[in-house]
N, C-alpha and C positions, 0 to 999 in steps of 0.2 A: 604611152607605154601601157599595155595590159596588164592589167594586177591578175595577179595567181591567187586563186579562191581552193583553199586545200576541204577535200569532203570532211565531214563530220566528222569521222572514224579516226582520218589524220589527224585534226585538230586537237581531238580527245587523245589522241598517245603522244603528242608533242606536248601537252599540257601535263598529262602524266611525267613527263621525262623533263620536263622544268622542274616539275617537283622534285623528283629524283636529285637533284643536282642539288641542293642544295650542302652547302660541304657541313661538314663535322672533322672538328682533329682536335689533337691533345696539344697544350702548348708546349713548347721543346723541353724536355727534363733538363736540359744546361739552364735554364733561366733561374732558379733558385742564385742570388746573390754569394759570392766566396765569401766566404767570413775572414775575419782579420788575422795576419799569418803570421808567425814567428820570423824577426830577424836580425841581423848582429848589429847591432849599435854602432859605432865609429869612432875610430879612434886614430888620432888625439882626440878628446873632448874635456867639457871642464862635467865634472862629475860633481852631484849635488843629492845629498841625504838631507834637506830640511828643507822647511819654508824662507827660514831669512837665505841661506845658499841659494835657494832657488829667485828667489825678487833680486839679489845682489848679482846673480849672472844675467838677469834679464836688462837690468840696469846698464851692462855695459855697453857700449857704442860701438865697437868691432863684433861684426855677428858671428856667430860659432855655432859649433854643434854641441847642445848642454845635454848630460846623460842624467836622467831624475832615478835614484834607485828605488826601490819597491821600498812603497811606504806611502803615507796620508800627508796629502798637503793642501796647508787650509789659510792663504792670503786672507789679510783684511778685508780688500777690496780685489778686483778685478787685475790680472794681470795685464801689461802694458810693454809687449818689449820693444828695447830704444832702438834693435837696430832688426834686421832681419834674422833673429837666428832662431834655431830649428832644434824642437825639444823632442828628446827621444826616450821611451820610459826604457832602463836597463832592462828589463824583460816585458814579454808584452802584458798590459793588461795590468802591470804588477804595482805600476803608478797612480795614483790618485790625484787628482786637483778638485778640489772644490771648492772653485769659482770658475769665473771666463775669462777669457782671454782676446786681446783687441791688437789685431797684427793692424793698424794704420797708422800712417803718416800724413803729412801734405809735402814734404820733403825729404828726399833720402834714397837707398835703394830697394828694388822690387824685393817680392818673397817673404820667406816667413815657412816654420811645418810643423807640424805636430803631427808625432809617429809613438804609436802604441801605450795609447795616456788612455786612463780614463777623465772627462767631467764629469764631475757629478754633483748637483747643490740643486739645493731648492728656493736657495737665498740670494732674492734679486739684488741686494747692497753689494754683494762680492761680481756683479756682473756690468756691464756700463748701461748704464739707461738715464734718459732723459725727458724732455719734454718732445724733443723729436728723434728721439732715439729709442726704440724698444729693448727691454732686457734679453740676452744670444748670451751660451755658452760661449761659441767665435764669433768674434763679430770682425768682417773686413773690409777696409778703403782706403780710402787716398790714391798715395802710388805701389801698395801693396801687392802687386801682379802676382802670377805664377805662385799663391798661395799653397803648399799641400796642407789634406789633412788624411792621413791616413794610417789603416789597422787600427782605429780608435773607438771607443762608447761614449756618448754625448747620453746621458739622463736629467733631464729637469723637474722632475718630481710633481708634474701638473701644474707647476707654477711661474718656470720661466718660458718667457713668450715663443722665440725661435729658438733652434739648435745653432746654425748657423746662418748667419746674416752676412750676405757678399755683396757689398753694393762695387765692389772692383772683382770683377769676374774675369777679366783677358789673363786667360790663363791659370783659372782656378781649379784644382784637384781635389777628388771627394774620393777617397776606393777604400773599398773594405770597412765602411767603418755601419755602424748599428747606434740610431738615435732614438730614445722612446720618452714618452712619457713627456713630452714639450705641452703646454699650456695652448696653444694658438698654430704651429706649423715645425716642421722640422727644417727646413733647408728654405734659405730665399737666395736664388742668384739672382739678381735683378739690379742693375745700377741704379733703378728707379731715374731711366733719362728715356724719354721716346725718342730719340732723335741717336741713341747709343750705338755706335756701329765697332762689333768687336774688334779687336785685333789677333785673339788667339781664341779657340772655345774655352767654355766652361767643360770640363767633364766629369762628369759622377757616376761611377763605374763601381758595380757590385757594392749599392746602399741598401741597407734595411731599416725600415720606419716602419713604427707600431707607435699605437699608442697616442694618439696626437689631437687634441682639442676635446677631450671627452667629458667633461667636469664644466668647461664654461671659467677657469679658473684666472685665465691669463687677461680678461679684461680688453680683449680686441676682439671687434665683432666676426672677421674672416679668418675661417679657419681651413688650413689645408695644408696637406703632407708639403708638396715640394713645389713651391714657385718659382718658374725662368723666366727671366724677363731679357736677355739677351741670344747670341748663337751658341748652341752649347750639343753635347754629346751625351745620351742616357743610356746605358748599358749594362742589366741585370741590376733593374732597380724594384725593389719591390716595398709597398705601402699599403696595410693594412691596418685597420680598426681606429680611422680618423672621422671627427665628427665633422664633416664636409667634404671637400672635393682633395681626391687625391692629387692629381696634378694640375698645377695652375698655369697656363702658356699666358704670359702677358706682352703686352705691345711691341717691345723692342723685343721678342722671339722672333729670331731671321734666322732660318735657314736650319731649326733644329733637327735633330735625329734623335729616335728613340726607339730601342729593341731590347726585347727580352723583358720587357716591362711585366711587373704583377701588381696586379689592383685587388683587392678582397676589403671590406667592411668597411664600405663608403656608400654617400649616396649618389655620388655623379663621381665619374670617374677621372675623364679629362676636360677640363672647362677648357677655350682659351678666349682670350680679348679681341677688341676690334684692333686691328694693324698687324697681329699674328699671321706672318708669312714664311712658305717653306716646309712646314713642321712635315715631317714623314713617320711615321708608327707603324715598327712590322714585329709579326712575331710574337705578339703578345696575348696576355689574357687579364680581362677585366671583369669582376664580378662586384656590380653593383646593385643598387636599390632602387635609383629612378633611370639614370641613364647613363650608357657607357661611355659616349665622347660627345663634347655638346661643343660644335662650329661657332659662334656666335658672326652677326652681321659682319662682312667686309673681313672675315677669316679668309686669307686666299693661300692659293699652292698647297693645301693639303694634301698628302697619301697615305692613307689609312689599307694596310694589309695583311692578310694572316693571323687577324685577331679572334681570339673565340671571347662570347659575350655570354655570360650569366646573369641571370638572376634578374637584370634589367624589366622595371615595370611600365614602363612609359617608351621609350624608343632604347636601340646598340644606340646609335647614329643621331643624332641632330644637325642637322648642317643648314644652318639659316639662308644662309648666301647660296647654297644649292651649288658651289664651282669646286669642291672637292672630288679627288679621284680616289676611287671607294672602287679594291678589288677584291679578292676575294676572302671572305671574311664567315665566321663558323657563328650563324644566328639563331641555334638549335636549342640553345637552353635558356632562350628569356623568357620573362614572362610569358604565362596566355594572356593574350587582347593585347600584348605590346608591339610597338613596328619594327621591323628592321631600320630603317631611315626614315625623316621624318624632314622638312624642310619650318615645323611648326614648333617653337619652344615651349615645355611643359607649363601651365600654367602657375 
């Protein structure tokens, strides 16, 4: 077959008009996360104005919907309730707990919520921790499924390690809610099993994290906004001013999705693991310091789209394995001397 040799002239306006092309856009104004929304409580419920009312309903073994009135409440230790039920502050916002709260079992039925509570403590004793357990405002497992946690504030004052710890994700709910100020990470889904194959997603829908590993305070060396480690749903999630990597995709991530993503004050944006398959990213915008999404070895099925890339000094893109599909993507404001892709990890 004869190859077509285009003249000089051609070659020079086709080269020009590559360049041309290179897109720029704004990322969607809908992506800012909802904040947490006013709503009516339910009733019947058992209605509780103290701390001992409040341990004495969680106590009971028929689960129910407990109403918390606006006011401070400050357990000894960590909340623990015996059955599934579902706490709701009388108004939003207008509840306090300071301490955490551990929706698990190894027997018993799914569920567990918390709706429009604040956490808030800085004092890892009122939280559960151990020698393999790290201190979490919520912390969830067993057979705790279909967890909610929503229209809530999760603050850990730079000293408790995670916000929320979900090692039973099939079917875990995150919306509306605002974590700042964790020591180490704000959200872990992760069953911590590689071999974990979900039965429902995880979904975390209109979250906002700030604030997260900045001090060095929580005594675990990895620090970063939001860890998946199973199949899950991200939608209007946004993570800024963590001292590390904002999203962490780990091993058992199969089959994720994530849109309307905001990344600002990090130095890698999205890490993910070796076994990380599926993952899809549209729509989004990520403004980092070294790199915007780093592939690591044997990453496969990625789709990375409609992202715009800030700031990035080293590569948007890292993709080791080189088998991602990388469409069209706004690589207009990274650094000077940085790549768009790069199949080479930063030193």
């Amino acid at each position: 077959m004869a190859h077509i040799r285009w003249p000089g002239a051609c070659a020079a306006v086709f080269a020009a008009l590559a360049a041309a092309c290179t897109l720029e856009f704004t990322p969607p104004s809908d992506a800012d996360p909802i904040a947490p929304q006013p709503y009516a409580p339910p009733s019947p419920a058992v209605r509780v104005t103290t701390t001992s009312e409040l341990v004495a309903a969680l106590a009971a073994t028929q689960a129910a919907d407990i109403v918390l009135a606006d006011g401070e409440y400050l357990p000894d230790a960590h909340l623990a309730p015996a059955a599934a039920h579902r706490l709701w502050a009388e108004h939003l916002g207008g509840a306090t707990i300071h301490a955490g709260i551990v929706f698990g079992t190894d027997v018993g039925d799914p569920g567990g919520e918390l709706h429009g509570v604040r956490l808030d403590t800085g004092d890892r004793s009122r939280t559960l921790e151990g020698m393999y357990v790290e201190s979490s405002l919520v912390h969830v497992w067993g057979v705790r499924r279909n967890v909610k946690i929503q229209d809530a504030w999760l603050s850990g004052h730079d000293a408790i390690v995670t916000g929320v710890l979900a090692r039973q994700t099939d079917g875990l709910l995150i919306e509306r809610v605002v974590i700042t100020d964790m020591a180490n990470r704000a959200i872990i889904a992760d069953p911590n099993d590689t071999t974990f194959v979900a039965a429902a997603p995880a979904v975390l829908r209109d979250v906002d994290v700030r604030r997260v590993g900045l001090d060095g305070a929580g005594g675990v060396d990895e620090v970063y906004g939001i860890a998946v480690g199973s199949t899950a749903e991200l939608t209007r999630v946004r993570v800024r001013d963590v001292g590390g990597v904002a999203l962490d995709m780990r091993t058992a991530c199969i089959d994720t999705r994530v849109d309307l993503l905001t990344i600002a004050g990090v130095a890698t944006g999205v890490f993910t693991r070796t076994g990380t398959n599926g993952l899809v990213i549209e729509a989004s915008s990520i403004t980092s310091a070294e790199v915007g999404v780093h592939l690591t070895v044997m990453t496969l099925g990625t789709e990375l789209s409609r992202i715009s890339f800030t700031g990035q000094s080293y590569a948007a893109i890292v993709d080791e394995t080189g088998a991602a599909s990388i469409g069209d993507n706004d690589y207009t404001r990274i650094a000077p001397g940085a790549v768009q892709v790069t199949s080479v990890p930063p030193p």
